[in-house]
N, C-alpha and C positions, 0 to 999 in steps of 0.2 A: 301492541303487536307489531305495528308497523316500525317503531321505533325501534326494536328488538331484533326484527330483521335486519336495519338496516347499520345495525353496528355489529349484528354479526358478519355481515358483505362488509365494512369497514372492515372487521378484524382479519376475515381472509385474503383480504387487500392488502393489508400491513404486514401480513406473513410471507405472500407472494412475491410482494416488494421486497423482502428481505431475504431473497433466495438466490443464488445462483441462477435458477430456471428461468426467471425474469429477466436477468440483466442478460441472458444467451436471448433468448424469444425478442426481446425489447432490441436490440442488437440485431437480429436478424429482419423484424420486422423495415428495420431504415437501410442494412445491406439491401432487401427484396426492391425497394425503393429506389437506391441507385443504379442497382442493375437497371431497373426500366427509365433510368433520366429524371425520376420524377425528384430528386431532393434539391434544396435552394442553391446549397454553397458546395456538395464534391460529388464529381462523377468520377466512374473508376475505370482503370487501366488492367485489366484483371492477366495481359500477358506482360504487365512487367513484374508480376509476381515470383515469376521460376528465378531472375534474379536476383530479387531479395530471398529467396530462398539459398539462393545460391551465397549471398550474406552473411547469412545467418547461420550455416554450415561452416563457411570458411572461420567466420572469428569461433565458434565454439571450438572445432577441431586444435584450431591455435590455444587455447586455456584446457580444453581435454582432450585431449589428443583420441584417447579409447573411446571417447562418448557413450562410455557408460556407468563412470563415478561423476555426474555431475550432480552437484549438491542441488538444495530447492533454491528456490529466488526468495532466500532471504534476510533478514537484515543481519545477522550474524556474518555476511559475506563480508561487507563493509566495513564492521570493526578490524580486519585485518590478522595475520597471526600470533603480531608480538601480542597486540591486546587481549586476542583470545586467551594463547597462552597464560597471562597476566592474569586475566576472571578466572581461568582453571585450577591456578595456583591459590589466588584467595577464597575461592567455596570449597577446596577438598576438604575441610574440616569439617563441613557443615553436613547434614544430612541431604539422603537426594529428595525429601519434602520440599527442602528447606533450599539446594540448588534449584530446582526446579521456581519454587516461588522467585529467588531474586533475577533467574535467566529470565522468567516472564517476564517481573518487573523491568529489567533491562530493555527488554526488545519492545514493549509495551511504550513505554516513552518515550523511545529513541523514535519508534514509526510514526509518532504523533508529531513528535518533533520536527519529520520527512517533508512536509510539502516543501518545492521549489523555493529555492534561497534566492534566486535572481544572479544575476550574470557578474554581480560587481563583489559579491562575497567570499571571504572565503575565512580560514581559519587556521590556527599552527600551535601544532601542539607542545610537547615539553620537548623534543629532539631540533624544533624550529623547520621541522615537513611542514610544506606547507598542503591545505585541502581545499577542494572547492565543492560545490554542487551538493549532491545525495553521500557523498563519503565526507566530505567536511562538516554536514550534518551530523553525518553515523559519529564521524570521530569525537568533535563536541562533545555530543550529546553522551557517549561512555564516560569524557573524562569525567563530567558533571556527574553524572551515578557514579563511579568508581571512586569520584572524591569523598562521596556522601553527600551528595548536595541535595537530595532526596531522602533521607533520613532524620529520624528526630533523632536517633543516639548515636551519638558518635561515635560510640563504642563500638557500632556496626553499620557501618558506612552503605553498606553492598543490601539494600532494601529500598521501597520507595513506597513512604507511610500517607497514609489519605490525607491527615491533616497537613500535612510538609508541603503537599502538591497544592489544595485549594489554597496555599497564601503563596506560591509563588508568583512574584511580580514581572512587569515586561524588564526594568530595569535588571533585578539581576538575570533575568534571562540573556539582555544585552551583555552583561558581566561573562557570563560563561560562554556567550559565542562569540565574543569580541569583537562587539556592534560597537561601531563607531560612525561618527559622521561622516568619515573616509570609505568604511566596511559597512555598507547598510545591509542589512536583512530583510528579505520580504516577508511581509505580514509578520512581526513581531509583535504586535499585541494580539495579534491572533492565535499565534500558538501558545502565547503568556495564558490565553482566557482560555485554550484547550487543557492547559495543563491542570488550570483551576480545574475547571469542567469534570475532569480526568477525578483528582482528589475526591469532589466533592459526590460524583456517582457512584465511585469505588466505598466512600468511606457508610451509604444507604447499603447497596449491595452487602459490605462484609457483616453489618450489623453488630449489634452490642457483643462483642468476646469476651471483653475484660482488658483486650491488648488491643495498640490500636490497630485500625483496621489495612490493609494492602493492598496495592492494586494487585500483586500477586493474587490476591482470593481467587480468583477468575480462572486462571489455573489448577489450583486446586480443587476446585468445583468441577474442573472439564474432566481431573485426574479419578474425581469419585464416580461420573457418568459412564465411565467405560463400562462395558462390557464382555467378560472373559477377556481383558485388556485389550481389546478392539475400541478404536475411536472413530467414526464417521468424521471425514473432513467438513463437509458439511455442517455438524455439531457446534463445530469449532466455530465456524463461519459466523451459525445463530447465535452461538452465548457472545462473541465480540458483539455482533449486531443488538441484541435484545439487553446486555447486560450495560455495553456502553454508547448507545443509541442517541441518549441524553445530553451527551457532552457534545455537541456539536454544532454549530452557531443556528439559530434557529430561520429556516429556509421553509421547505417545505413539508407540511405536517396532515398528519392523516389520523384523526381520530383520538387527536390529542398527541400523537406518536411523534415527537421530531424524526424525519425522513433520513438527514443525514445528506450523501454524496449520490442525489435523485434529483432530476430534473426532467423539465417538460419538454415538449417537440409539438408545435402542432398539427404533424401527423399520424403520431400513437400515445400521447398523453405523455404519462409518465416515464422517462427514461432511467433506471437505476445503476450504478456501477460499484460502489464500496471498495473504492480502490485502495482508500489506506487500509477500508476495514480486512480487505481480504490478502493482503499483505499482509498485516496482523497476524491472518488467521494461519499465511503460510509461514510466515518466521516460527509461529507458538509450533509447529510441528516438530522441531527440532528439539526443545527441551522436552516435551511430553514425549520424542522418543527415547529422549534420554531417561525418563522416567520411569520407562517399560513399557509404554506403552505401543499399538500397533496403530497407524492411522491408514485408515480406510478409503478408496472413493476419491483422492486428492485430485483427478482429473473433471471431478464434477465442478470445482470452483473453475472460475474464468480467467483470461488472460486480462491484466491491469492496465486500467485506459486511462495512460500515463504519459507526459511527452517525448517520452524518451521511445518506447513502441509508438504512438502517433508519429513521432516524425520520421520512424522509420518507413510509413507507408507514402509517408508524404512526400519524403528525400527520394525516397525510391520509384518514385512514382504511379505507384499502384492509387492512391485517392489524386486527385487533378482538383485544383478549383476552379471553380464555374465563375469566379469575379476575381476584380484585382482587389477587392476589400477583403479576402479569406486571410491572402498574406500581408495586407498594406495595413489594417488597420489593429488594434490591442481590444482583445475583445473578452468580456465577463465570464466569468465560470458557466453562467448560464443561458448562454445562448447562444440559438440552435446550430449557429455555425461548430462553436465547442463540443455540444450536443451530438451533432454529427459525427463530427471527429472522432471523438470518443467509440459510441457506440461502433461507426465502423472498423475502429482500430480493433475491439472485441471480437467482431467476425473474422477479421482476417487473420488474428493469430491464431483463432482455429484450423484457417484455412492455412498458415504458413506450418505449424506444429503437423499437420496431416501431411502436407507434401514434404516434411522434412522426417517423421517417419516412414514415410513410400521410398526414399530417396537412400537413405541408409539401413532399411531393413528388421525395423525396429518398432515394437508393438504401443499399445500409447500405457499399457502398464510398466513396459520398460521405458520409454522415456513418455513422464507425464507432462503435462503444460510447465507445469513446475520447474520442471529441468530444462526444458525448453527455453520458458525466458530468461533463467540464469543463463543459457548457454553463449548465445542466442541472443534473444530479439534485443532486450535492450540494449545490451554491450554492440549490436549491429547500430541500433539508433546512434550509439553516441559514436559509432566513430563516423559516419555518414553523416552526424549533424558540423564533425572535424572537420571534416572536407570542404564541406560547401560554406561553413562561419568558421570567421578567425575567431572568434570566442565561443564555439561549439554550442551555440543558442538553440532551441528546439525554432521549426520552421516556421511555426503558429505560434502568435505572442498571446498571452492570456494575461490577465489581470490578477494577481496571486492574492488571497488574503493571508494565505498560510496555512491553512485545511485542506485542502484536497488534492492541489498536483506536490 
């Protein structure tokens, strides 16, 4: 009986952790925290907020002038519009099943592909542009699907099959982002064994068809859940988390569950964020609208505790560190000072996305978090992190494996 119990509190433990509501509550519990002084590494500045406010306004107004066609924050932005163009041209033939699965596939690897490249990389595609950072990622990482490098037939390039993914190796990964001894990559074997990861939970999930299996299925599973074609954002959120939960280097686990992009504090235990996962969740919105469908709710997912929104709080001065080791020293994914970081970046683009709706007149249905950090926060981080480094480095150095920033 006792047993019974206690993996059903495990299980609603494992669901909670994998919710939006958690990573807001978990977030706020360490904001409540530095309002009163009590956290190790950042106190807060809470009136240089109107500021960055004031930031984050001016660059969005600069890319949307109306501020009110701004697209979601997602990786679809990055591919650019020749490329877009370019995939628009090679799926018209296809059905919109059949668009819909390879745009997933697309954005699905490309986000996984996403963590932090490190400052020394970069990449050039067939016109000899050159990329750096999260677009020289995006970029890469299209050619590579667009060539078929994710496909078993080559007769159709524009898919990305389970078994193609669990044998891709770190080298040709090096191959297709032109990793050199010159051009390092951070965490490359990291995203090498994500990718596996990737294949090998996709190809459980799509189960025995006859054909092989996709990481698209995922999509298509979220496409048959609708509801009078309504899809809860949320939804979306749970099948990335529950479906590919698995694939991600094993840290901390609950109940047999790999946790994923969750870490401890020891002030409130568990700290949750899913910040590729929930990027994920915001890119899939775009094809599943293209699909027909309605997505619901998109203001309940969180803002992404990313270094690009951290160092905007940081740049700007709204978080302060309480030691010279916040900024002097390279510090792990998982600890508390990252920890901190992080969750406090969560609260405050609640609190920036709110005064930048008071500020212009604008309800959080008409512009949702979503729009917001397209607009907005990040594009503020990075040109703030311009200013103050000649190689636009975020302010806090982290130890990258390749999973999570």
């Amino acid at each position: 009986m006792a047993e019974a119990a206690s993996e059903r509190s495990a299980a609603a433990e494992l669901e909670y952790l994998r919710s939006p509501r958690a990573i807001r509550e978990r977030a706020e519990e360490l904001y409540r925290l530095a309002e009163s002084g009590a956290l190790a590494h950042f106190a807060l500045d809470e009136g240089r907020l109107p500021a960055v406010v004031d930031r984050v306004l001016a660059v969005t107004r600069a890319s949307y002038p109306d501020l009110r066609n701004i697209p979601y924050h997602g990786r679809f932005r990055h591919f650019g519009p020749a490329r877009l163009a370019a995939l628009e041209r090679a799926l018209a033939p296809l059905s919109r099943a059949d668009r819909l699965t390879a745009c997933a596939e697309l954005v699905i690897t490309s986000v996984l592909l996403d963590a932090g490249a490190g400052a020394s990389w970069s990449y050039r595609d067939a016109s000899g542009a050159r990329f750096t950072r999260s677009e020289g990622l995006a970029v890469a990482s299209f050619d590579w699907f667009f060539a078929g490098g994710f496909s078993l037939d080559p007769r159709a390039p524009l898919r990305a099959d389970a078994d193609r993914l669990a044998a891709v190796t770190a080298s040709e990964l090096a191959t297709a982002f032109q990793v050199t001894p010159t051009n390092p990559l951070a965490g490359l074997d990291g995203r090498a064994a994500l990718l596996g990861e990737l294949g090998r939970v996709s190809a459980k999930n799509d189960g025995p068809t006859g054909s092989p299996a996709r990481v698209g299925g995922l999509a298509q599973r979220l496409l048959a859940s609708a509801t009078d074609g309504e899809l809860p954002a949320t939804r979306i959120l749970a099948a990335v988390l529950n479906e590919l939960g698995e694939i991600w280097p094993g840290r901390e686990q609950l109940a047999g569950h790999n946790l994923g992009d969750v870490w401890r504090h020891s002030a409130v235990g568990r700290v949750p964020f899913h910040k590729l996962s929930q990027w994920l969740a915001y890119s899939l919105c775009e094809p599943l609208e293209a699909a027909g469908v309605v997505i619901r709710g998109l203001g309940e997912l969180t803002g992404l505790a990313e270094y690009r929104n951290g160092g905007l709080f940081l740049d700007g001065g709204v978080l302060v560190p309480k030691h010279e080791g916040v900024l002097g020293a390279v510090h792990a994914v998982g600890s508390e000072v990252v920890v901190e970081w992080r969750a406090l970046t969560v609260a405050l683009l609640d609190r920036t996305a709110a005064r930048l709706r008071e500020r212009i007149g604008l309800s959080a249905d008409e512009l949702p978090l979503a729009r917001v950090l397209e607009g907005g926060t990040w594009r503020a981080g990075r040109v703030l992190a311009s200013e103050r480094r000649a190689d636009g480095s975020p302010p806090l150095r982290v130890s990258s494996d390749g999973t999570v920033f």
